[in-house]
C-alpha positions as CSV (number, residue, x, y, z in Angstrom):
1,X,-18.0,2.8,1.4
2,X,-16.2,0.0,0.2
3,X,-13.5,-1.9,2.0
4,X,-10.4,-4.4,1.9
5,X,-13.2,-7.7,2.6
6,X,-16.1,-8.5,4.4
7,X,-17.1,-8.3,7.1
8,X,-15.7,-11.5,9.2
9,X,-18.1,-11.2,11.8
10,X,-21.1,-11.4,9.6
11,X,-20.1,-13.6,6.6
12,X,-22.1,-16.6,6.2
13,X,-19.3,-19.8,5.9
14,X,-18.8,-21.3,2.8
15,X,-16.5,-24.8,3.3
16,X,-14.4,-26.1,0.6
17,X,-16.0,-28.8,-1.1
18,X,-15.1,-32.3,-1.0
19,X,-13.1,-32.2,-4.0
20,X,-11.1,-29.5,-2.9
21,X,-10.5,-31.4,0.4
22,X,-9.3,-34.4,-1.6
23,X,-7.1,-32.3,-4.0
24,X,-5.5,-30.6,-0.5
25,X,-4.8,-34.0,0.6
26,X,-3.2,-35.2,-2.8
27,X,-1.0,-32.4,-2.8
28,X,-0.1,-32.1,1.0
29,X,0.3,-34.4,4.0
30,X,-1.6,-34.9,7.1
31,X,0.1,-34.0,10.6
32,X,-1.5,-34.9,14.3
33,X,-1.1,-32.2,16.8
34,X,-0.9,-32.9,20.4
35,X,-2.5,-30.6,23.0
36,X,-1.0,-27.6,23.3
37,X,1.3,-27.3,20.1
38,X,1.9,-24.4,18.4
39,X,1.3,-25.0,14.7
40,X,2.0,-21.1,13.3
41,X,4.3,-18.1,15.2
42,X,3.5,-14.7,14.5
43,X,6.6,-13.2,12.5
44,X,7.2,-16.1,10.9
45,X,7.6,-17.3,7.5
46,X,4.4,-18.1,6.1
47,X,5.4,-21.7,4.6
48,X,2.2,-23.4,4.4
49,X,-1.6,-23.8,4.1
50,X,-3.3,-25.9,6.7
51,X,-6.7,-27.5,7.1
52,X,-8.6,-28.4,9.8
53,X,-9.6,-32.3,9.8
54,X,-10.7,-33.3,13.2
55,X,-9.9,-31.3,16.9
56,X,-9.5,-27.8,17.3
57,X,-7.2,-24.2,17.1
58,X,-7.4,-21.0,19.2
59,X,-5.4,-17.9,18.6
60,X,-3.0,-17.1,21.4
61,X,-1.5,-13.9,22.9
62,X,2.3,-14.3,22.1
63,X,2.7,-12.1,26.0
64,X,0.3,-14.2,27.9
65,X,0.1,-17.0,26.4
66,X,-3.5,-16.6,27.0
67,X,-6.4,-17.0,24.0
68,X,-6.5,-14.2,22.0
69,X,-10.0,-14.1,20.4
70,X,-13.1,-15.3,21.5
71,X,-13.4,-18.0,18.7
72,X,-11.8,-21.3,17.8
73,X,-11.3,-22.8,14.6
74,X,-12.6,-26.7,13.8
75,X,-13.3,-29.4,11.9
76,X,-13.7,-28.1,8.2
77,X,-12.2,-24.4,8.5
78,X,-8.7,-23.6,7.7
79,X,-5.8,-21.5,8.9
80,X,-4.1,-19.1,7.4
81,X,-3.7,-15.1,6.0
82,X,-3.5,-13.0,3.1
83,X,0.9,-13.7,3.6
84,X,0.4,-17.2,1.9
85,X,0.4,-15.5,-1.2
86,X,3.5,-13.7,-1.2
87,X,5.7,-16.0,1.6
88,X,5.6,-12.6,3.9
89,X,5.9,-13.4,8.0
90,X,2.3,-14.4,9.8
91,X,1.1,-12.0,12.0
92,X,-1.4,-14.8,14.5
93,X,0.2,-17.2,16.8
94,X,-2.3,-20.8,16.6
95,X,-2.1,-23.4,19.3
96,X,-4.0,-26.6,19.2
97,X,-6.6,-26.9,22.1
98,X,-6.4,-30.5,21.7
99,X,-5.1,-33.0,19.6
100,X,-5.5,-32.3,16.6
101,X,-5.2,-33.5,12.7
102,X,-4.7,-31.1,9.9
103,X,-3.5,-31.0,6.3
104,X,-0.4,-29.4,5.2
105,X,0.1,-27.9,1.5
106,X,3.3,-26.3,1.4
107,X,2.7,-22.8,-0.1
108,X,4.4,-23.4,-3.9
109,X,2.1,-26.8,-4.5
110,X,-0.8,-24.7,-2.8
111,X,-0.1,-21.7,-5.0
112,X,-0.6,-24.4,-7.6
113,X,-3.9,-25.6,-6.8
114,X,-5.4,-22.4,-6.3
115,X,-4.6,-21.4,-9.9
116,X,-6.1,-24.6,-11.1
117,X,-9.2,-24.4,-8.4
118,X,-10.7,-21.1,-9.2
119,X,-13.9,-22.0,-6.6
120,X,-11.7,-23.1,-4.1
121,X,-9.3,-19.7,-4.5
122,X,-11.9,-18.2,-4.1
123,X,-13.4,-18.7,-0.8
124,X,-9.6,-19.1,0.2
125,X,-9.3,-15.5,-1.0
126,X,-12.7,-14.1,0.5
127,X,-12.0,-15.1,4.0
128,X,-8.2,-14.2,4.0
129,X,-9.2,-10.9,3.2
130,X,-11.8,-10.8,5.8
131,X,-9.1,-11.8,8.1
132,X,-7.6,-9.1,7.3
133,X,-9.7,-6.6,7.4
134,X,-11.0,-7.7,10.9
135,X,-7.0,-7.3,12.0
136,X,-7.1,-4.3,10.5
137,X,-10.3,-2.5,12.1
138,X,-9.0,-4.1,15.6
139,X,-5.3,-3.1,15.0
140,X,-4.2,-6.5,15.8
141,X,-0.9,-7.7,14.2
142,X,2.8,-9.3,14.7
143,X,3.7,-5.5,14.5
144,X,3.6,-3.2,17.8
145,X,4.7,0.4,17.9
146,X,5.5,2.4,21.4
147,X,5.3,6.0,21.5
148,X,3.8,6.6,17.8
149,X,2.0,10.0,18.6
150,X,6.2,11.3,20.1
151,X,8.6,10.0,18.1
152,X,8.7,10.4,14.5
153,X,10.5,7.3,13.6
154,X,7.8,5.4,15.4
155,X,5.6,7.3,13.4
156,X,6.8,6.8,10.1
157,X,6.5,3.0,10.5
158,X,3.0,3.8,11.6
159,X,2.3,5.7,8.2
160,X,3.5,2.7,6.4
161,X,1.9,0.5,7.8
162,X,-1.6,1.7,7.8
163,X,-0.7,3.1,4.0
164,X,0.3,-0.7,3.0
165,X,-2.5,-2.5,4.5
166,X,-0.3,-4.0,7.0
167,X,-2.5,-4.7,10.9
168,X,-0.2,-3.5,13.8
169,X,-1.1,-2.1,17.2
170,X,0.0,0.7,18.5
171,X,0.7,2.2,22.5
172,X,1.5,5.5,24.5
173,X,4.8,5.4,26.2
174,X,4.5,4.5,29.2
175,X,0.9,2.7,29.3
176,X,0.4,-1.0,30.6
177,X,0.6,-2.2,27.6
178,X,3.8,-0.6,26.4
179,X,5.4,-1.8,29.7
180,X,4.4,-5.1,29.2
181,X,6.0,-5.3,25.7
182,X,9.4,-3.8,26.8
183,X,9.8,-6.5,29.7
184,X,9.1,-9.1,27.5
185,X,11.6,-7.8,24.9
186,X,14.1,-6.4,27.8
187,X,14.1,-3.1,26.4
188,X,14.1,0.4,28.8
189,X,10.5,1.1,29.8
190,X,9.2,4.7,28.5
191,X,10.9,4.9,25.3
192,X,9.4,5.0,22.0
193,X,9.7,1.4,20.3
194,X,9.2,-0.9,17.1
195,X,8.3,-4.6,18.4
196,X,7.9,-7.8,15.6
197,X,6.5,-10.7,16.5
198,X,6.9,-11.6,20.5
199,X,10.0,-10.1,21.3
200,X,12.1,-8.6,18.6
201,X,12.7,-4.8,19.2
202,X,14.0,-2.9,16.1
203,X,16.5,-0.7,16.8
204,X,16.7,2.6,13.9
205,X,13.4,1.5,12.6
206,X,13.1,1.9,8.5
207,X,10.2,0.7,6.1
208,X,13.3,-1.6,4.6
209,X,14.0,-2.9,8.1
210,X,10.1,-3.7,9.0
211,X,9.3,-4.7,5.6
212,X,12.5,-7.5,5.4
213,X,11.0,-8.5,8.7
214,X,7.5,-8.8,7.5
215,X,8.6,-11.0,3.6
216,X,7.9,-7.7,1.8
217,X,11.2,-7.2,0.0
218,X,11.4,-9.6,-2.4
219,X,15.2,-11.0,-2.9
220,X,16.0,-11.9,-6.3
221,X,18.7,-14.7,-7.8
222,X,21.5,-13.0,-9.3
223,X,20.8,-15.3,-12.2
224,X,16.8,-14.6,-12.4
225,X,15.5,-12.6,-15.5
226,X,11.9,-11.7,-15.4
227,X,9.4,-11.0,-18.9
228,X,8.3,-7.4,-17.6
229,X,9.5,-5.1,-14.8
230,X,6.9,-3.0,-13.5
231,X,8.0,0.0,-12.1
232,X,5.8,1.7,-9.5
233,X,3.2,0.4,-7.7
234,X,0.3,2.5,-8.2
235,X,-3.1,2.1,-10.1
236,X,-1.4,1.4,-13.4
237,X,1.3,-0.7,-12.5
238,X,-0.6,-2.4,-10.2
239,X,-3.5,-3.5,-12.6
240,X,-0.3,-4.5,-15.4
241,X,0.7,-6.8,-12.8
242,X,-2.6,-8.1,-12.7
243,X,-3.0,-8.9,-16.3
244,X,0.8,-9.6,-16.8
245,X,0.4,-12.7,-14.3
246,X,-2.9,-13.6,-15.7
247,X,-1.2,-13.6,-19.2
248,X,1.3,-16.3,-18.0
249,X,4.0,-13.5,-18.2
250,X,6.7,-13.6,-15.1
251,X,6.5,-10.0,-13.8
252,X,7.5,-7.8,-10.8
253,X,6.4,-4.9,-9.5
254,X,8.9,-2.4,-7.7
255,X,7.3,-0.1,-5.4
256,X,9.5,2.5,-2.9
257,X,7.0,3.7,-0.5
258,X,3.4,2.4,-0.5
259,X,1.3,0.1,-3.2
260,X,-1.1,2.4,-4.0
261,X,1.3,5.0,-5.1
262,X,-0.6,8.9,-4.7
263,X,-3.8,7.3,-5.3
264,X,-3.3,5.1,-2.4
265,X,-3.6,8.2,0.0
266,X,-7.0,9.1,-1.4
267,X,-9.8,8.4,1.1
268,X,-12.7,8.1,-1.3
269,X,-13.2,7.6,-5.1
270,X,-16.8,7.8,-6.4
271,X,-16.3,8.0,-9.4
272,X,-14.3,4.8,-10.5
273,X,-16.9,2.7,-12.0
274,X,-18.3,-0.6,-10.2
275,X,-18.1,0.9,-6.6
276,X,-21.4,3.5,-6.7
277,X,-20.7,3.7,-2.7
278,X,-17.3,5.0,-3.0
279,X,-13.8,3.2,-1.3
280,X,-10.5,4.4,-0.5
281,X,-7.6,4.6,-3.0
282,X,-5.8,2.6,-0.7
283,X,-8.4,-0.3,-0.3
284,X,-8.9,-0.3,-4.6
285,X,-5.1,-0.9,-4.7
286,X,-5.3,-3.7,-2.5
287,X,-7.6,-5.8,-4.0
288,X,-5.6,-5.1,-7.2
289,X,-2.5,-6.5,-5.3
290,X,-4.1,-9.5,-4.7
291,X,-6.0,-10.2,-7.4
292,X,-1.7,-9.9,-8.8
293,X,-0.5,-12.2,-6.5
294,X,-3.0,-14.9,-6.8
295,X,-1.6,-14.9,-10.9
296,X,2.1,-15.4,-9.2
297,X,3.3,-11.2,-9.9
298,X,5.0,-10.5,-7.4
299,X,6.3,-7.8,-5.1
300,X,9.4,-5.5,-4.2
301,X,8.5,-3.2,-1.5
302,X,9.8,-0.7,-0.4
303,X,12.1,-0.4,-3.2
304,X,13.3,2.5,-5.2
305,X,15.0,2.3,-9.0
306,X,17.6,4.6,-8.9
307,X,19.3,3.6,-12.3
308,X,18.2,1.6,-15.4
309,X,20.3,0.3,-18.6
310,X,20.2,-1.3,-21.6
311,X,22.4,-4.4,-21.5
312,X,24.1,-5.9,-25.1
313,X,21.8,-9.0,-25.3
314,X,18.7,-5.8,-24.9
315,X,17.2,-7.1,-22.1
316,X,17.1,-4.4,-19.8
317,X,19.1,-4.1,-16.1
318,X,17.6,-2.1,-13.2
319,X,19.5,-0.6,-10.0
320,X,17.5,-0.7,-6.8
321,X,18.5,1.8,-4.0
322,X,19.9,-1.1,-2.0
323,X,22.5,-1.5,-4.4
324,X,20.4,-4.7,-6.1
325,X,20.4,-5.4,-9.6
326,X,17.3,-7.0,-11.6
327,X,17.3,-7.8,-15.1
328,X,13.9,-7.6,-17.3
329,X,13.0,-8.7,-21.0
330,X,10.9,-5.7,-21.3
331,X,9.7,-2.7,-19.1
332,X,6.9,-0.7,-18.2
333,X,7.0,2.7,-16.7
334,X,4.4,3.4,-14.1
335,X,6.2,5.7,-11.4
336,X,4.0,8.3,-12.1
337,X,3.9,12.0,-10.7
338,X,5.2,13.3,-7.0
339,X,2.9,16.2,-5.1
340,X,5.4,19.8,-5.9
341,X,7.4,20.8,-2.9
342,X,6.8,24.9,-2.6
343,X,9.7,27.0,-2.0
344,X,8.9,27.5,1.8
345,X,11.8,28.1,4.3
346,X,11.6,25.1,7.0
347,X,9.1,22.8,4.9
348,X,11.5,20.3,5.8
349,X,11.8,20.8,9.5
350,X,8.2,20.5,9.4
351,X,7.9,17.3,7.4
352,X,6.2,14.9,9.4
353,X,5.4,17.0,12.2
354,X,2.5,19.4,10.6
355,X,3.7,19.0,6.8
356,X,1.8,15.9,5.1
357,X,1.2,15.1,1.3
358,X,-1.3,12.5,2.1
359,X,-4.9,13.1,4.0
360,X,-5.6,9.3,5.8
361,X,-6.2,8.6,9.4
362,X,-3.0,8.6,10.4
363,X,-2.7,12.6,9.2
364,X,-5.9,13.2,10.2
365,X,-5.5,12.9,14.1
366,X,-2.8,15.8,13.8
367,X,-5.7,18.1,13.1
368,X,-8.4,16.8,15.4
369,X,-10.9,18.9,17.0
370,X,-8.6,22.0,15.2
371,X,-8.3,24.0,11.7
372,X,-6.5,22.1,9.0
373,X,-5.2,24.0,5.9
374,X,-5.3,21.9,2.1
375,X,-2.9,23.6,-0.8
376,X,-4.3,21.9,-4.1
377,X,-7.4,22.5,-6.3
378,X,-7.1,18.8,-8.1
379,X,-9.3,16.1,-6.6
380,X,-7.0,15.0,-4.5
381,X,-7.5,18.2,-2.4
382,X,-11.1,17.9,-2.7
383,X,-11.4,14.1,-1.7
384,X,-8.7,15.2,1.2
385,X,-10.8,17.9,2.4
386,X,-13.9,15.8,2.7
387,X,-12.2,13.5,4.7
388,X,-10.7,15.7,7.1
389,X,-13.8,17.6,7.4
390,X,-15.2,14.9,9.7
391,X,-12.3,15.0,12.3
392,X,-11.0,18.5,12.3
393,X,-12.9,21.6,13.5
394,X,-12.8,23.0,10.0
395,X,-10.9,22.9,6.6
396,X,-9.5,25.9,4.6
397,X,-8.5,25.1,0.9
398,X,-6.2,26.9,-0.3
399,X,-6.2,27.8,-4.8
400,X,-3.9,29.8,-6.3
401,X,-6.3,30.2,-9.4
402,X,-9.7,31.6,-9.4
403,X,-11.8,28.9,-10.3
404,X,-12.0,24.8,-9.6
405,X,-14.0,24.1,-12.8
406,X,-10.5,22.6,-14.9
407,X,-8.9,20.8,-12.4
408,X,-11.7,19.3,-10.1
409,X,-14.7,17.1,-10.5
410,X,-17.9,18.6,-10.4
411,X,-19.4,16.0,-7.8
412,X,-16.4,17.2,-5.5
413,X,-16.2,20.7,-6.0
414,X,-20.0,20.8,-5.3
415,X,-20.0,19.4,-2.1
416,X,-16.7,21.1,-0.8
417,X,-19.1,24.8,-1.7
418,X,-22.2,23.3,0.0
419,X,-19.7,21.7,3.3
420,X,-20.2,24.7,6.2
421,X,-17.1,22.8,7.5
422,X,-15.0,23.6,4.3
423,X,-13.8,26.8,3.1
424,X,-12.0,27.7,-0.3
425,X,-10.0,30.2,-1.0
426,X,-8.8,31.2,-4.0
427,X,-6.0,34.0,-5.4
428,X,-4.5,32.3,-2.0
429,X,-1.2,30.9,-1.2
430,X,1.1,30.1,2.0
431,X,4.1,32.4,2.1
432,X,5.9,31.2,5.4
433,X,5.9,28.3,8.3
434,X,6.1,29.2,11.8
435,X,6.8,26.7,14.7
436,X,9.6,25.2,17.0
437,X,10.0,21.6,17.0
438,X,6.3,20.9,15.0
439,X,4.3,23.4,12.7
440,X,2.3,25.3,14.9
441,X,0.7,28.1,12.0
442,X,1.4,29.4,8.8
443,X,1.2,33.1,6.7
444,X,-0.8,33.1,3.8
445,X,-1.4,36.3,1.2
446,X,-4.3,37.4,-1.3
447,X,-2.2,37.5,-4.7
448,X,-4.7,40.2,-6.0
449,X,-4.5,42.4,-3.0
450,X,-1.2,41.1,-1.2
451,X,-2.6,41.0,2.2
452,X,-1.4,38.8,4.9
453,X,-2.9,36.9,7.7
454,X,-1.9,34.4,10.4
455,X,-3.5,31.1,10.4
456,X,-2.5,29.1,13.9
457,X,-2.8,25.4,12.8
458,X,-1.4,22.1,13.7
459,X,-1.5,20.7,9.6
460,X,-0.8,21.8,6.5
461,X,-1.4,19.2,3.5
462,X,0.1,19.6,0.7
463,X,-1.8,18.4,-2.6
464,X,-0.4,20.5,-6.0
465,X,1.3,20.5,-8.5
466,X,2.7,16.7,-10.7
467,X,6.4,16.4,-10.7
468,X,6.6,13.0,-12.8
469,X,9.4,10.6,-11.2
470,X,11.3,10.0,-14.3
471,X,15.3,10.5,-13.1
472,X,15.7,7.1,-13.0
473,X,15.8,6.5,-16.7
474,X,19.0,7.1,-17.2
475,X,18.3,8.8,-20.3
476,X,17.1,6.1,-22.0
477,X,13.9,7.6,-22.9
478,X,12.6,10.5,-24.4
479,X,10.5,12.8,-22.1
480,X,8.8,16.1,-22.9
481,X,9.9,19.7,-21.5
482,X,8.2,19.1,-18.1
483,X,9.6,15.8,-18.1
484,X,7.5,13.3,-19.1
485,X,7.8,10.3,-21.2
486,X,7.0,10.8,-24.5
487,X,4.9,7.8,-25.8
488,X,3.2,6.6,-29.3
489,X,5.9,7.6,-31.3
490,X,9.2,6.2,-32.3
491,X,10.6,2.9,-31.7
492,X,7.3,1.2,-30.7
493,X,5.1,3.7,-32.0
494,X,3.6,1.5,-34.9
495,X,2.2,-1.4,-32.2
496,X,1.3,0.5,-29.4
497,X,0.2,4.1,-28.0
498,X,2.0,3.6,-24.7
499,X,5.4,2.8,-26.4
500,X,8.1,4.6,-25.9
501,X,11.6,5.6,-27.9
502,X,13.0,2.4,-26.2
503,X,11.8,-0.8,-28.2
504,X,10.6,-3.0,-25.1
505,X,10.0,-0.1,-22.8
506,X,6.7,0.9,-22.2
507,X,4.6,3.9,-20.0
508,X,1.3,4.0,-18.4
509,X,-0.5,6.1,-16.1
510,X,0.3,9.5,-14.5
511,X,4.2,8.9,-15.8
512,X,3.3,9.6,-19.4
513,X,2.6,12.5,-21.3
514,X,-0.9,13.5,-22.3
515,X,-2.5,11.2,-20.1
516,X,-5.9,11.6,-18.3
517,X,-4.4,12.0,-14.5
518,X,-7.2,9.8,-13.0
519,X,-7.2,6.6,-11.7
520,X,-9.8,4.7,-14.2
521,X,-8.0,5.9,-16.9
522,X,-4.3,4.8,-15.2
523,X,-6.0,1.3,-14.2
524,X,-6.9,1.1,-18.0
525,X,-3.5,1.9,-19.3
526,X,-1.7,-0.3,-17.4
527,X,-4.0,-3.1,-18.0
528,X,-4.4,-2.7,-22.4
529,X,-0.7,-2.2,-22.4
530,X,0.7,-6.1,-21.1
531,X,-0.9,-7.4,-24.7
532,X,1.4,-5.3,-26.3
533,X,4.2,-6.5,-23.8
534,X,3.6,-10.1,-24.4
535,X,4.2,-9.9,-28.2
536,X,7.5,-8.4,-27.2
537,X,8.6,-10.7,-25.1
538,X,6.7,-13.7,-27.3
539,X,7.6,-11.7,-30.5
């Protein structure tokens, strides 16, 4: 299956050519090191790109002080991570072994160059994201958690993390490690914690709080107004970001949990075209994301709009749940559609502690070695049960119809029948949660028959049911009986299928009504519509 980048440890190094080298130099400045200096902290800032002239680098533990990895980088490589792009905090601390010369491109002027040096971007880009993915696969970041598997606040930063790409490591209470960490930050040993960088310890850990920390939520000038707003962060707003920063247009994306949206919990597509071994919903996001950020779109996350308005000179005003307000020419919807929450006493006691609406590996320990229950009969439930399948003892899927054949893909539903691990059920649903302070099993009932039974499992995933996220329009827009926005008719009806009643306001993906809920057909949507955009804002 496809993933994030390559595979570090078996690329073959391509060096920037001399060109590029000279361009680096016209735009920066060089800098001697002496022995010993630290030329990047992890947590902070990422301000610059630096290449390696003569000497050499090592990675460093920020505890020990000690080298962190086995290689060094030299004459001709270059430092750096994926967090050049967006300004977000570093996650390596560098040291020079010995003196050492590098060039310095501060990160707007290298931004620059990499927009007007496609073959240097893209080795740049290649082994960033190979970086990353090796930091990734050896959970090695500026982020450390303490206690993830007790405490569920620990645990929540865990699932945002791993659901936004971001490398952290993570430690039992009370192992070596963890102790280590908590004298070094001179926090109590044994309890659960959230460390950044070498020694800041987050107290009340939040998304918000780690992603301030990490450069994620953008802060915008009071003054700024941007060409298109992009709300949500999923496959269709994430490939209109793409296009609107390749289009020249200045655009943002707000996202208020994970990029990726609900397709970015999905642990394999097959059947989006160009990756005929499969990747993750999460990991197709991602490149998208990049691929944005190296045009100049950029990122609010997490962020949730809470309000929106027309103002009198109809550009367009939008309320962010931290009380921010960002002002837009034009507007595209892409919040698309939330999993239905069923009308079971306690679901909310149980959230997070045997309750999940997302099957990745973070969910997927909860039901190791043990029976794990899927409500759904879409492909998300499919692609979650196959998933699961190779961690849990074995997977019940639960369908409330009688049949798979309208809402799931052939492919899927054909191996899910032919899977002795995997079970489906259908005329089934869950009637009642039972547990103390986690889930612990659940009561389901034949419809036809109304029998009962007791199922003693650690998980229950949640997969059915599309409850568009629309509450945030403010009225502004005119949305069907189930709620979702009405498009190809009215204001901007003559110039574009995805308009909406609104003239500048425009919806893709999942969020609009009569759309194919799929993620080819959302990355197309939210890709055709920024021409459309641009001759409003241009018009």
């Amino acid at each position: 299956m496809e993933s994030i980048g390559a595979d570090l440890r078996q690329m073959q190094r391509t060096p920037l050519a001399a060109p590029h080298v000279q361009a680096l130099r016209d735009a920066g400045k060089t800098v001697t090191h002496p022995v010993g200096a630290i030329l990047v902290r992890s947590g902070e800032p990422t301000t610059s790109f630096v290449y390696v002239e003569e000497g050499e680098v090592e990675v460093i533990n920020p505890y020990t002080n000690e080298r962190h990895v086995p290689f060094t980088l030299g004459p001709t490589q270059f430092m750096g991570e994926i967090s050049l792009l967006n300004g977000g905090a570093g996650s390596l601390t560098m040291r020079a072994v010995r003196e050492t010369r590098v060039i310095e491109v501060q990160r707007g002027p290298m931004l620059t160059l990499m927009s007007r040096i496609p073959e240097m971007s893209d080795i740049i880009i290649t082994v960033f994201s190979a970086r990353r993915r090796a930091q990734l696969d050896e959970r090695d970041g500026s982020l450390r958690l303490i206690g993830e598997d007790e405490d569920r606040n620990v645990l929540r930063i865990a699932e945002f993390a791993s659901r936004n790409r971001i490398p952290y490591s993570s430690w039992p209470l009370r192992s070596p490690e963890a102790e280590t960490m908590a004298r070094a930050c001179s926090i109590a040993a044994g309890k659960p914690a959230v460390i950044f960088g070498r020694n800041i310890a987050v107290t009340d850990p939040t998304p918000d709080k780690i992603a301030r920390l990490l450069g994620l939520n953008l802060d915008v000038r009071d003054d700024e107004m941007f060409d298109v707003m992009i709300v949500g962060g999923g496959p269709a707003g994430v490939a209109a970001g793409v296009c609107a920063g390749a289009e020249g247009l200045c655009a943002l994306v707000v996202e208020d949990i994970a990029i990726g949206g609900q397709a970015g919990a999905s642990s394999r597509i097959e059947n989006y075209m160009g990756f005929p071994t499969g990747i993750s919903g999460g990991d197709l996001v991602w490149r998208g994301e990049i691929q944005a950020m190296k045009f100049g779109t950029r990122f609010a996350m997490p962020r949730r709009a809470v309000k929106l308005q027309r103002l009198e000179n109809k550009s367009f005003c939008a309320t962010f749940d931290n009380g921010q307000l960002v002002r837009a020419k034009s507007v595209v919807v892409a919040t698309g559609v939330q999993y239905r929450r069923p009308p079971l006493a306690r679901l909310a006691d149980f959230e997070g502690a045997g309750i999940y609406y997302a099957a990745t590996e973070i969910e997927a320990r909860h039901c190791r070695d043990a029976e794990a229950v899927i409500i759904g009969g879409a492909n998300s439930a499919g692609q979650a049960a196959m998933f699961l399948s190779r961690s849990a003892r074995h997977v019940k899927v639960l369908v409330r119809g009688s049949s798979l054949a309208a809402s799931m893909s052939s492919y899927l539903r054909s191996r899910l029948e032919s899977d002795p691990k995997i079970t489906i059920e259908y005329d089934t649903e869950v009637t009642e949660l039972h547990g103390a302070d986690s889930l612990e099993a659940v009561t389901v009932r034949k419809l036809k028959t109304g029998e009962t039974r007791l199922l003693h499992i650690p998980a229950l995933f949640i997969m059915v049911g599309a409850v568009p996220n629309t509450e945030w329009l403010s009225g502004l827009l005119e949305l069907d009986e189930k709620g979702f926005v009405i498009t190809g008719r009215g204001a901007e009806s003559v110039t574009s299928p995805f308009g909406t009643s609104q003239p500048g306001m425009f919806a893709v993906g999942d969020v609009r009504a009569g759309s194919v809920k799929r993620v080819a057909s959302s990355v197309g949507e939210g890709s055709v519509v920024i021409s459309k955009v641009w001759e409003f804002v241009n018009g």
